[in-house]
MARSE-476301 format. One line per 4 residues: for each residue x, y, z of C-alpha. Coordinates in steps of 0.1 Angstrom, whole numbers, padded with zeros to 4 digits. Example, Ala and Ser with C-alpha at 12.3 -4.5 7.8 and 13.67 -1.06 7.14 Angstrom:
// residues 2
0123:-0045:0078; 0137:-0011:0071 .
END
This chain:
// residues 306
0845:-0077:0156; 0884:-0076:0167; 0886:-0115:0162; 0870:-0114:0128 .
0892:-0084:0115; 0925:-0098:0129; 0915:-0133:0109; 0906:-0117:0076 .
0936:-0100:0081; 0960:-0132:0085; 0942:-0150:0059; 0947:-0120:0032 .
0982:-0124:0042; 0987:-0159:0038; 0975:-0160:0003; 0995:-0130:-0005 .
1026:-0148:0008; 1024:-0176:-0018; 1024:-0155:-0046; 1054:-0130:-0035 .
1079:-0120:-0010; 1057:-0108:0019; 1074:-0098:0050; 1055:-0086:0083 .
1077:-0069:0109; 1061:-0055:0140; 1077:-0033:0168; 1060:-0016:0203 .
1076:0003:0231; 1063:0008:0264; 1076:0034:0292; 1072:0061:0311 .
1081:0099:0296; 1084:0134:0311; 1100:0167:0317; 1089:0202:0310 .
1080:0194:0271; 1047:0175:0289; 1018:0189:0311; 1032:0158:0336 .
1049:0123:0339; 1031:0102:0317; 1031:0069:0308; 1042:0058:0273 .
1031:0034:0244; 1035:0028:0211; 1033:0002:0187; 1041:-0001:0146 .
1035:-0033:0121; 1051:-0026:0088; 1044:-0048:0057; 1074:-0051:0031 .
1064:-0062:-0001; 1089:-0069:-0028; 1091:-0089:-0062; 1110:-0090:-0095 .
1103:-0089:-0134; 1116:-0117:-0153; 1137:-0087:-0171; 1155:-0079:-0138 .
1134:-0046:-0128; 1133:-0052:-0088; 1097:-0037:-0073; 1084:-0033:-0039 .
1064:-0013:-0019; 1062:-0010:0020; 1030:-0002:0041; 1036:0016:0075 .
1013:0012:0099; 1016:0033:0133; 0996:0031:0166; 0971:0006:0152 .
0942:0027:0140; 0914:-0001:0137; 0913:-0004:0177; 0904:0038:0181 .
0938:0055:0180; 0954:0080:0151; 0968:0058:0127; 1006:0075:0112 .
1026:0059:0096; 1030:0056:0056; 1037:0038:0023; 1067:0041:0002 .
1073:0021:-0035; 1104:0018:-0053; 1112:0003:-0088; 1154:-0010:-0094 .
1176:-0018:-0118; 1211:-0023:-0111; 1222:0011:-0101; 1191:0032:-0113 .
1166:0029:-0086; 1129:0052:-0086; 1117:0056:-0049; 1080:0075:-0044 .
1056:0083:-0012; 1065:0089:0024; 1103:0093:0013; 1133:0114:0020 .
1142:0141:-0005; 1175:0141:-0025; 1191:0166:-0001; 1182:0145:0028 .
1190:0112:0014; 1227:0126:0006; 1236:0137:0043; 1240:0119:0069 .
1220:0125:0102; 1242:0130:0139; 1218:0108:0161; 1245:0079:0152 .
1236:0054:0183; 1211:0044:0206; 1176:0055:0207; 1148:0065:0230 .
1110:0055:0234; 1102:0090:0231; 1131:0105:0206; 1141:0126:0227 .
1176:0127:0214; 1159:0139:0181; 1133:0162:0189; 1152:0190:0208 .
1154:0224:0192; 1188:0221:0177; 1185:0192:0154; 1164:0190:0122 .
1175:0155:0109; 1186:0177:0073; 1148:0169:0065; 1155:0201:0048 .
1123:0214:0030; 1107:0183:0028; 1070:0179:0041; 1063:0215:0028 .
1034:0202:0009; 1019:0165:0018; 1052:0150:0024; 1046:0127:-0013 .
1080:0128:-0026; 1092:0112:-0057; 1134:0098:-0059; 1156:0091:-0086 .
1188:0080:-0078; 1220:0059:-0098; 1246:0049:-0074; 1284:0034:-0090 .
1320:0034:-0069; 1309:0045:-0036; 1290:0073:-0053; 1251:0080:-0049 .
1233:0110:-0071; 1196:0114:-0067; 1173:0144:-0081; 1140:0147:-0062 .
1108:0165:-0066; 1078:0171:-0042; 1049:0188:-0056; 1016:0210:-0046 .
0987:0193:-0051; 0966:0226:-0055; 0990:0237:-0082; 0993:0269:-0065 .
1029:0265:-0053; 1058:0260:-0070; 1075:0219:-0063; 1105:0216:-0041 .
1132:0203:-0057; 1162:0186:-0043; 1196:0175:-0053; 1221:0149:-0037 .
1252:0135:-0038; 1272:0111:-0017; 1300:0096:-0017; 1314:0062:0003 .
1346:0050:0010; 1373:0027:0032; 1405:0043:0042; 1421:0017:0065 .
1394:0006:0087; 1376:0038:0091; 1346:0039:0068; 1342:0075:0052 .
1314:0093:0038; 1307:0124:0024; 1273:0141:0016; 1262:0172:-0007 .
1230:0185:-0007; 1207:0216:-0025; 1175:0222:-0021; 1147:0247:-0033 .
1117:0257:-0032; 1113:0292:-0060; 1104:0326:-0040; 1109:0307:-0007 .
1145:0293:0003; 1177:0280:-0015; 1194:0254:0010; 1228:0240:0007 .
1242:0212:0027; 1271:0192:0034; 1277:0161:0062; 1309:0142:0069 .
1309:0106:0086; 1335:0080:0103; 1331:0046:0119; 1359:0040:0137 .
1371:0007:0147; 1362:0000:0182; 1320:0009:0182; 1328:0046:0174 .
1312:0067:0154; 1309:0109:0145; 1292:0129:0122; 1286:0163:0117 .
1269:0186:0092; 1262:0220:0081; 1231:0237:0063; 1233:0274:0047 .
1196:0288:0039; 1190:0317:0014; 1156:0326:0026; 1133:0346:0007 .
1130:0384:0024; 1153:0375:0049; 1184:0396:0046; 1209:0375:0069 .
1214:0340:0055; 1201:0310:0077; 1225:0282:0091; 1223:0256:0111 .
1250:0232:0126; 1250:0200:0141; 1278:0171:0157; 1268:0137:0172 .
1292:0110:0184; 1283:0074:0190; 1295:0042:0207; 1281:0005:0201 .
1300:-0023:0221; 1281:-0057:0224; 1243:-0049:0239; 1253:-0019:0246 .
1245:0018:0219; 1252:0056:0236; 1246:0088:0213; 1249:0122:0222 .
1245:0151:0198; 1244:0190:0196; 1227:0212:0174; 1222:0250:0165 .
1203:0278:0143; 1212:0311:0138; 1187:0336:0118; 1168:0303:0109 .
1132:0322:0101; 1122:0290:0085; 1114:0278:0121; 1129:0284:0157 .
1147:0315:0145; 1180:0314:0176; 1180:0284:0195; 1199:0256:0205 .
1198:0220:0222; 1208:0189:0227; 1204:0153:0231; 1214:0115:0244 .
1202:0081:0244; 1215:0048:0255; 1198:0013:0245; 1206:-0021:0256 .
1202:-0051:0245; 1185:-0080:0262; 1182:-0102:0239; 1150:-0118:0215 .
1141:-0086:0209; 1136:-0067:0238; 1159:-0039:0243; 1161:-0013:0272 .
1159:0027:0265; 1172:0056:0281; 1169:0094:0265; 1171:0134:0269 .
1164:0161:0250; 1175:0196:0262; 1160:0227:0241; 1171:0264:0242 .
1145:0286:0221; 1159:0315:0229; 1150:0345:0250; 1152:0325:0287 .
1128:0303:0270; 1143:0263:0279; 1124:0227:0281; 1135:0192:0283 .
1122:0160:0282; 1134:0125:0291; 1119:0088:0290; 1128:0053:0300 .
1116:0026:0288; 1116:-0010:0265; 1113:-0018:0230; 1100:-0050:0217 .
1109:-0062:0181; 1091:-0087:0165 .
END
């Protein structure tokens, strides 16, 4: 039955080839992971094919669409993942589906180099990735977005299904730029949801010559019944030098009811490079929730690319 579904597969993908750009891209990691976020030391594996699709009309208008598939549901397991579409024309570009917001698309994110099997260095209590209030309904997010000059403004919407809920709507703006060697860039970001939150966000970015990089951002939430405004702060620093990538970042929220509340943490990751696409992992998370409450986590392992 696996034979016969792996062929029908190929063969669909054969003839699709033919008729447009098809590109199948496939990544696994294997490891071990642990630490006080897990019951025990366990081993780790993972694997992801994603499916890029992408064509043009004879008027110009670029289209594509891009299929995410996660821990290969037809053998047994959860399939995650997801599919995202997008429709271009010179600097006006539509994006829809498993997509980041407006607000989110316009900062930039501190986990600037390396990576672990487990993201550790992105799942500690004090980061949040700017995600913002995206994924507040089914995570279906629609895009516009013109960029010109180093300049990028989008408008987003994501919207109940149910019709109950008002959408959350998001606004971004960033701006890119070269000041003798150092690339620049700056992000602006508003976000809201009606008789929830008002967010407002701002990022700033450098790579430096040398494989060094630093970002660091700042979110202010007006939270609905909450008298104290939310915030939330994070700083990263990177470093990428031949097969070798090391990230560290810090994050914190203060009076953030929209989740933790108080807490705090931390994370690094190292990856090296061995060459045809395997690559060597290393990561740690630290988390503070508050209240003597603390966990970590940490995992080592290797990353294939195919």
């Amino acid at each position: 039955m696996k034979t016969l579904l792996l062929a029908s597969t190929a063969l669909v993908a054969t003839a699709g080839i033919a008729a447009a750009d098809v590109a199948i891209t496939g990544y696994a990691e294997i490891g071990v992971i642990g630490g006080d976020a897990y019951a025990t030391d366990q081993w780790h594996t993972d694997i992801d094919v994603t499916f890029a699709m992408t064509g043009e009309s004879d008027g110009g208008l670029a289209f594509g669409a891009i299929v995410d598939l996660d821990e290969n549901g037809a053998f047994g397991n959860t399939t995650q993942g997801g599919e995202t579409y997008f429709l271009s024309y010179g600097g006006l570009r539509l994006d829809m589906g498993d997509t980041d917001g407006a607000f989110d698309a316009a900062l930039q994110e501190v986990a600037l180099a390396g990576g672990s099997i487990a993201d550790d260095e992105t799942s500690h209590a004090g980061y949040n990735g700017n995600s913002g209030l995206d994924g507040t309904f089914d995570g279906q997010i629609a895009r516009v977005s013109y960029s010109a000059a180093g300049f990028t403004a989008g408008l987003s919407a994501e919207i109940d299904d149910t019709g109950v809920a008002d959408p959350v709507w998001g606004l971004g703006l960033r701006y890119s730029t070269d000041l003798g060697g150092a690339a620049i860039g700056i992000g602006l970001g508003y976000q809201t949801q009606e008789d929830v939150a008002d967010l407002v966000g701002v990022s700033l970015d450098a790579k430096f010559g040398g494989g060094f990089s630093a970002a660091i951002n700042y979110t202010q939430a007006d939270i609905v019944g909450q008298s104290d405004e939310g915030t939330h702060m994070a700083i990263g620093v990177g470093y990428s030098m031949n097969a070798l990538s090391v990230g560290v970042n810090y994050g914190e929220y203060q009076d953030w009811s929209l989740g933790c509340g108080d807490c705090d943490g931390f994370g690094l990751a190292a990856t090296y490079d061995l060459g045809g696409g395997l690559a060597a992992h290393l990561g740690y998370g630290s988390s503070d929730f508050g209240g003597g409450v603390e966990s970590d986590s940490y995992s080592l392992g290797l990353s294939m690319s195919f």
